[in-house]
PyMOL CGO cylinders between C-alpha atoms (Angstrom):
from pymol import cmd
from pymol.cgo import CYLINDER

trace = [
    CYLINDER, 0.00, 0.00, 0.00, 1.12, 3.82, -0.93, 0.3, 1, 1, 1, 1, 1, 1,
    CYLINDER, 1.12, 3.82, -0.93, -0.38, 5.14, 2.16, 0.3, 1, 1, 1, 1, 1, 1,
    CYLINDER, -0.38, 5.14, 2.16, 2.89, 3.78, 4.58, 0.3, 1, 1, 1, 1, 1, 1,
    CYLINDER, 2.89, 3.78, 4.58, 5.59, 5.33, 2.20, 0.3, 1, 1, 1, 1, 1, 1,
    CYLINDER, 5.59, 5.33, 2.20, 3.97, 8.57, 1.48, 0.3, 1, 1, 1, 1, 1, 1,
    CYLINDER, 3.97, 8.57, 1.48, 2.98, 9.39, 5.17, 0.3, 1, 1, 1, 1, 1, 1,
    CYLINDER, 2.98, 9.39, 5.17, 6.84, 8.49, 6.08, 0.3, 1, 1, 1, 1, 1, 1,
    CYLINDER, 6.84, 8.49, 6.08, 8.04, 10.56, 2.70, 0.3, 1, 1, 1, 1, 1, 1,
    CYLINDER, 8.04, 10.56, 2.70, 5.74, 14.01, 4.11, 0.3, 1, 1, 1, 1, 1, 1,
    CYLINDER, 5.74, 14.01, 4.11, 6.87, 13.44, 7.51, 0.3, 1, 1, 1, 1, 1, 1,
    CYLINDER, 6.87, 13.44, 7.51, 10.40, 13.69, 6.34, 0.3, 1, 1, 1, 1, 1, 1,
    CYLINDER, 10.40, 13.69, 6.34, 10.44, 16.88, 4.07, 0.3, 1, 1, 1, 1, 1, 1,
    CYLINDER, 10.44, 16.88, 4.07, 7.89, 18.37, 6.68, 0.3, 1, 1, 1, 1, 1, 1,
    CYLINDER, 7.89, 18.37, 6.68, 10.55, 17.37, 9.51, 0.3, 1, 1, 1, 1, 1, 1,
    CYLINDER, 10.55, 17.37, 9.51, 13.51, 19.27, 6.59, 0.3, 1, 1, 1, 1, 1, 1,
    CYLINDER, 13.51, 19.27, 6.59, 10.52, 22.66, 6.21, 0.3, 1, 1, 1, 1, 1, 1,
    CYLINDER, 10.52, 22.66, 6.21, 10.41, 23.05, 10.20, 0.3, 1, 1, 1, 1, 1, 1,
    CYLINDER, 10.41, 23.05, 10.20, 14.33, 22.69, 10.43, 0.3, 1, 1, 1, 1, 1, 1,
    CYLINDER, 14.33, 22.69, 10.43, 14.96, 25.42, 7.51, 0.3, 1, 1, 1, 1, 1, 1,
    CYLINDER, 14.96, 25.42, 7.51, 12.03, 27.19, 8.72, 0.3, 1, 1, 1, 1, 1, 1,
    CYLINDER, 12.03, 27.19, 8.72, 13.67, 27.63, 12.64, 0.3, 1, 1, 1, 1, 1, 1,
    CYLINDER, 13.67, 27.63, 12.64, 16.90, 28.27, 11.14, 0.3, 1, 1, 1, 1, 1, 1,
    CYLINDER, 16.90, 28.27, 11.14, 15.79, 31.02, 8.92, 0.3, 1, 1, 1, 1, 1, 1,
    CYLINDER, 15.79, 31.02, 8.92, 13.83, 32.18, 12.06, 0.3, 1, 1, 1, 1, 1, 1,
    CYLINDER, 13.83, 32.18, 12.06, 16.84, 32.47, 14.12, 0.3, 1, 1, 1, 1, 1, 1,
    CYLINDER, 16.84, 32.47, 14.12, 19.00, 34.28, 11.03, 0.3, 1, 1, 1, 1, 1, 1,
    CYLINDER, 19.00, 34.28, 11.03, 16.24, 37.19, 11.01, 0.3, 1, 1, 1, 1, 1, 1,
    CYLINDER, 16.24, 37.19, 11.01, 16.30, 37.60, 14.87, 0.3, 1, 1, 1, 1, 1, 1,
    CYLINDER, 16.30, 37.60, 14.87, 19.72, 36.69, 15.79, 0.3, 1, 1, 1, 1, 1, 1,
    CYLINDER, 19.72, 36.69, 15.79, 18.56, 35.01, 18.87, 0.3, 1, 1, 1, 1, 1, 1,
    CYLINDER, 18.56, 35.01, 18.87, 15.42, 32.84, 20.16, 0.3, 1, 1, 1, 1, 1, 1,
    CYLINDER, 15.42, 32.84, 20.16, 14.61, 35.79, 23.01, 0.3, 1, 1, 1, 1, 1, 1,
    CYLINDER, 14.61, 35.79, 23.01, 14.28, 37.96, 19.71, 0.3, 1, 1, 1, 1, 1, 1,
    CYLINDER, 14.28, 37.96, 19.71, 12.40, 36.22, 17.69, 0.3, 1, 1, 1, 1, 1, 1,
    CYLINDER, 12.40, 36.22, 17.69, 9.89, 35.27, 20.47, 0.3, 1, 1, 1, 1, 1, 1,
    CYLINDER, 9.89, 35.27, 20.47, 9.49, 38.69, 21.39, 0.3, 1, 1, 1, 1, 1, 1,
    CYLINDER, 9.49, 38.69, 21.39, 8.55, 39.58, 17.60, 0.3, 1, 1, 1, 1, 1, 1,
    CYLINDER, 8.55, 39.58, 17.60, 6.11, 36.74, 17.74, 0.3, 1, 1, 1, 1, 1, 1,
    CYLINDER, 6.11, 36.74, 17.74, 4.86, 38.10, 20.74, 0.3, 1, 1, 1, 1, 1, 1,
    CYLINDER, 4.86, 38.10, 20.74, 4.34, 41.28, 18.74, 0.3, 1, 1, 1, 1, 1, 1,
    CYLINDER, 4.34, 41.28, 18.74, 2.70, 40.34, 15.37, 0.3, 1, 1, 1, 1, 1, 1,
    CYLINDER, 2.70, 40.34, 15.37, 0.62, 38.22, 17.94, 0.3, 1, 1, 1, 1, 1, 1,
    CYLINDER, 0.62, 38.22, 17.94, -0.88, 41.25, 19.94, 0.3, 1, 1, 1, 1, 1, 1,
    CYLINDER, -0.88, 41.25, 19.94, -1.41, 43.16, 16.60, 0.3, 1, 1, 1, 1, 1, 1,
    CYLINDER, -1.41, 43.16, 16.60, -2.23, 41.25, 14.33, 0.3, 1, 1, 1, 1, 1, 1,
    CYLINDER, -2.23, 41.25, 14.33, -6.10, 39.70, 15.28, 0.3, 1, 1, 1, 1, 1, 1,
    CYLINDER, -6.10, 39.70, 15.28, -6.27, 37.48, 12.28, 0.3, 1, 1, 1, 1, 1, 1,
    CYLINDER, -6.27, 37.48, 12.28, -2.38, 36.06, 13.27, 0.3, 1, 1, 1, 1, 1, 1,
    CYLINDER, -2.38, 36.06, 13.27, -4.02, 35.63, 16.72, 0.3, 1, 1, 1, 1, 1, 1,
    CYLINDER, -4.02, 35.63, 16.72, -7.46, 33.92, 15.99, 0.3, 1, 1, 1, 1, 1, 1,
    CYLINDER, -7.46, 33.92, 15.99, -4.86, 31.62, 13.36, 0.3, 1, 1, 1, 1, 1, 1,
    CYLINDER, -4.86, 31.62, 13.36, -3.14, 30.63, 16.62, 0.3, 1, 1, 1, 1, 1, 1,
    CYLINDER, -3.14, 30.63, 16.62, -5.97, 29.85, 18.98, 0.3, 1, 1, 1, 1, 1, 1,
    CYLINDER, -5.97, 29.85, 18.98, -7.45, 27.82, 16.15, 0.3, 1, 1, 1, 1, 1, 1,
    CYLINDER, -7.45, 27.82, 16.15, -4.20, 25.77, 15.88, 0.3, 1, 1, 1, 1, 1, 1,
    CYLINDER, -4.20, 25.77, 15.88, -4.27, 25.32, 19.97, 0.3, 1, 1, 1, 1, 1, 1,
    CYLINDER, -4.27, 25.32, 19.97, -7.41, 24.31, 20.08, 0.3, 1, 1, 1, 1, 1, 1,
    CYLINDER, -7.41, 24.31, 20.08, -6.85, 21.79, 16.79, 0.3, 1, 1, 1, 1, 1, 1,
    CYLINDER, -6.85, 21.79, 16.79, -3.58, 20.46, 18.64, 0.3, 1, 1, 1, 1, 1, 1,
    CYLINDER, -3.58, 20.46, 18.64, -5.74, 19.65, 21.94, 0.3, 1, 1, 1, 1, 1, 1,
    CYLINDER, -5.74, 19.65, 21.94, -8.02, 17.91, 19.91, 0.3, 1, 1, 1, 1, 1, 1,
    CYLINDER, -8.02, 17.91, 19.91, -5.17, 15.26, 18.42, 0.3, 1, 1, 1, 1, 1, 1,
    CYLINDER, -5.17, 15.26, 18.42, -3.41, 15.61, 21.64, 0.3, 1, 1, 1, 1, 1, 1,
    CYLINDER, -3.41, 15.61, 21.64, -6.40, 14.21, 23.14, 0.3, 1, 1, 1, 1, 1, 1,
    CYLINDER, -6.40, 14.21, 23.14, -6.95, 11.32, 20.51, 0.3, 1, 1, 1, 1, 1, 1,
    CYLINDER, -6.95, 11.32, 20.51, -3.33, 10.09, 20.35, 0.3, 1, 1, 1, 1, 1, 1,
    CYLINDER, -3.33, 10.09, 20.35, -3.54, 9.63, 23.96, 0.3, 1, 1, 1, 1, 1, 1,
    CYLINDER, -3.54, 9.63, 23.96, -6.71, 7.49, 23.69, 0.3, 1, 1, 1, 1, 1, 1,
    CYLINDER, -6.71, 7.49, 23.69, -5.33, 5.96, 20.56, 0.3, 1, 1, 1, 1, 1, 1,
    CYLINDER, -5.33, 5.96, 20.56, -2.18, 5.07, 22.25, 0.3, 1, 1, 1, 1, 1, 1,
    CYLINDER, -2.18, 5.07, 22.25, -4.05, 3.50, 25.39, 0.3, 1, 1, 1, 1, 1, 1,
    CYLINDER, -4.05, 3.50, 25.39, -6.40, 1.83, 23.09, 0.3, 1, 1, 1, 1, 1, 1,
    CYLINDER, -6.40, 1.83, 23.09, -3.86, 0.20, 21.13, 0.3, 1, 1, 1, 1, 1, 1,
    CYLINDER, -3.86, 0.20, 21.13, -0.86, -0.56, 23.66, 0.3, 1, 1, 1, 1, 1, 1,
    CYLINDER, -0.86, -0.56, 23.66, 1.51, 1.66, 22.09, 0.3, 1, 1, 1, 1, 1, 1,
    CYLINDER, 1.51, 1.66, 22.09, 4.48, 3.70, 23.43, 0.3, 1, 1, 1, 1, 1, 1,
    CYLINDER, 4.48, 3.70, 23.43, 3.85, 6.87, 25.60, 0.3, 1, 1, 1, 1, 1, 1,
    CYLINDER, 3.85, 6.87, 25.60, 6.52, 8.27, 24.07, 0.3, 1, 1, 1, 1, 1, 1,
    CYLINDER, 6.52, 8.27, 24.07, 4.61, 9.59, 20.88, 0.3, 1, 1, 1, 1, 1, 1,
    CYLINDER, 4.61, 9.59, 20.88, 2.34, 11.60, 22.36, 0.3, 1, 1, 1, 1, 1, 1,
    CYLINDER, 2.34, 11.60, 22.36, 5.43, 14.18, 24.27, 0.3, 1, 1, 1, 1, 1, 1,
    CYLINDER, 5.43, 14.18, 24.27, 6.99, 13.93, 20.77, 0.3, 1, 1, 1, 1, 1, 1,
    CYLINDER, 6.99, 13.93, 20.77, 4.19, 14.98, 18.70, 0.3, 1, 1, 1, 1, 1, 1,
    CYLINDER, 4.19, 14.98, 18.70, 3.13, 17.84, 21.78, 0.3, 1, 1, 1, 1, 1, 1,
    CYLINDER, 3.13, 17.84, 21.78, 7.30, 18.98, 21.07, 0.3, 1, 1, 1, 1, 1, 1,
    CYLINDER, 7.30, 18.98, 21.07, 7.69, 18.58, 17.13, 0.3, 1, 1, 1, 1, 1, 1,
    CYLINDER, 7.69, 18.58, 17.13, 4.68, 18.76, 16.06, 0.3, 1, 1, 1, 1, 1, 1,
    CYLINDER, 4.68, 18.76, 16.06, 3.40, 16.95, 13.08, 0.3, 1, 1, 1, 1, 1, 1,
    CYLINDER, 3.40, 16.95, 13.08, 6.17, 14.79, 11.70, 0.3, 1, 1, 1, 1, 1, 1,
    CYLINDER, 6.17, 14.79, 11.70, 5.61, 12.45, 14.60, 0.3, 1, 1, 1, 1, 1, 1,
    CYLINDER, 5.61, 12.45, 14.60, 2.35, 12.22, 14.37, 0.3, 1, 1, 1, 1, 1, 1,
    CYLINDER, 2.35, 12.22, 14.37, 2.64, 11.25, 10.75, 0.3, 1, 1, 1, 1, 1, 1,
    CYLINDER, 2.64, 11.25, 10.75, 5.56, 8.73, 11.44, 0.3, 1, 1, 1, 1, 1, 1,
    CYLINDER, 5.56, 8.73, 11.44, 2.80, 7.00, 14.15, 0.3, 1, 1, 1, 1, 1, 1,
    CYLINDER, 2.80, 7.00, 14.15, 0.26, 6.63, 11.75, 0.3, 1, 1, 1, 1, 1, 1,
    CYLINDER, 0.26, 6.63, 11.75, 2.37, 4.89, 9.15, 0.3, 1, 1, 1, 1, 1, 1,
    CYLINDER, 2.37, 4.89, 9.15, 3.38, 2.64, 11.54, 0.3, 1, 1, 1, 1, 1, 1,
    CYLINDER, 3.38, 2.64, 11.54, 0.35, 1.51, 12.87, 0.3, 1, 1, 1, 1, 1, 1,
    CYLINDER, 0.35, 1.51, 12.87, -0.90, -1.72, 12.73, 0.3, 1, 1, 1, 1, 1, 1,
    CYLINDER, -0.90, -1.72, 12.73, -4.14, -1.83, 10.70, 0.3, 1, 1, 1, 1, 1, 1,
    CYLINDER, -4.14, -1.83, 10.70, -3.86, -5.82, 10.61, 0.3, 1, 1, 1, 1, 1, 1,
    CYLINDER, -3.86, -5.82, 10.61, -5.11, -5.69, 14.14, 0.3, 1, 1, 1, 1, 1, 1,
    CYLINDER, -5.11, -5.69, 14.14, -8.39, -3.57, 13.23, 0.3, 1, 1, 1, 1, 1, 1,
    CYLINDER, -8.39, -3.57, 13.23, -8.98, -6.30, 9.81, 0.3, 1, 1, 1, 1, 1, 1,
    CYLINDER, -8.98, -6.30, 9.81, -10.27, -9.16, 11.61, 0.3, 1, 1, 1, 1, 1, 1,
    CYLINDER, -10.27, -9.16, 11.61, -12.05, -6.94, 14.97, 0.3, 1, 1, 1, 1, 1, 1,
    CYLINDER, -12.05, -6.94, 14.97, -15.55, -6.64, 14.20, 0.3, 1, 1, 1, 1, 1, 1,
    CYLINDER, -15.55, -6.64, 14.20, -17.58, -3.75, 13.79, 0.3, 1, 1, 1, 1, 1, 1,
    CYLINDER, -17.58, -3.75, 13.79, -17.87, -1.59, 16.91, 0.3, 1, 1, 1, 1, 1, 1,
    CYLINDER, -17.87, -1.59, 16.91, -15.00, -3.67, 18.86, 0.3, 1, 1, 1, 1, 1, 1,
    CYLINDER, -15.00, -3.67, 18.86, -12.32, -0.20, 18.91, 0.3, 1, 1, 1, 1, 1, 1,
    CYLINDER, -12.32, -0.20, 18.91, -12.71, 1.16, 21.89, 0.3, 1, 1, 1, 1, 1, 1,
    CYLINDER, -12.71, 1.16, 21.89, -11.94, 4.32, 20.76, 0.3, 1, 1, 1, 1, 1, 1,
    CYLINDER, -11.94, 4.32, 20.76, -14.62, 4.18, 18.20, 0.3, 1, 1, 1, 1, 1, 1,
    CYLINDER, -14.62, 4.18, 18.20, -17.04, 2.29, 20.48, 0.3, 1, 1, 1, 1, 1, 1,
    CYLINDER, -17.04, 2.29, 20.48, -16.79, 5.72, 22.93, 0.3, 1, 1, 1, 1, 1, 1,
    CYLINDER, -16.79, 5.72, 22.93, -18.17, 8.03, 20.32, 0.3, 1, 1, 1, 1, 1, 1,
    CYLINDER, -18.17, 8.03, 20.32, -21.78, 9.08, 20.77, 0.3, 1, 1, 1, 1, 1, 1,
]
cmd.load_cgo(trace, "trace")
């Protein structure tokens, strides 16, 4: 299947955007406190840069929360859900091309407990 490959393949030039991305970040403000201030800046007046950022916090609490139950649900390592809350989405796309969709093949319908939760 394409799916496993291509997930891994975006995950790795995403991973290669964020890198160039910080290091470009840090070339315009010469250091982190810098930058964070000017962040902190567009932030306060910009509205439309700050309604952009409380929709991405809300979006990340919303994965955030699924991993978690996704992780329980399938016995998988704690350790991807600290990654993903760190580096954002390249771990989360490197977890779901390694999961194991054999498992869910042969469970019948309405046996996922994380599914089985959902109103």
């Amino acid at each position: 299947m394409m799916r496993r490959p291509l997930l891994l393949l975006f995950a790795a030039l995403f991973f290669a955007y964020e890198q160039w991305s910080f290091y470009t970040w840090m070339q315009m403000h010469g250091t982190a406190s810098a930058g964070l201030a000017h962040a902190w800046m567009t932030l306060r007046q910009d509205p439309m840069v700050f309604m952009a950022w409380n929709d991405m916090g809300v979006f990340t609490a919303i994965v955030l929360v699924w991993l978690a139950r996704d992780l329980r649900a399938r016995g998988r390592a704690i350790w991807w859900w600290p990654a993903t809350l760190i580096m954002g989405c390249p771990p989360l796309l490197v977890y779901l091309a390694t999961g194991n969709d054999a498992s869910r093949r042969g469970a019948s319908p309405g046996s996922d407990p994380v599914v089985a939760r959902a109103p």
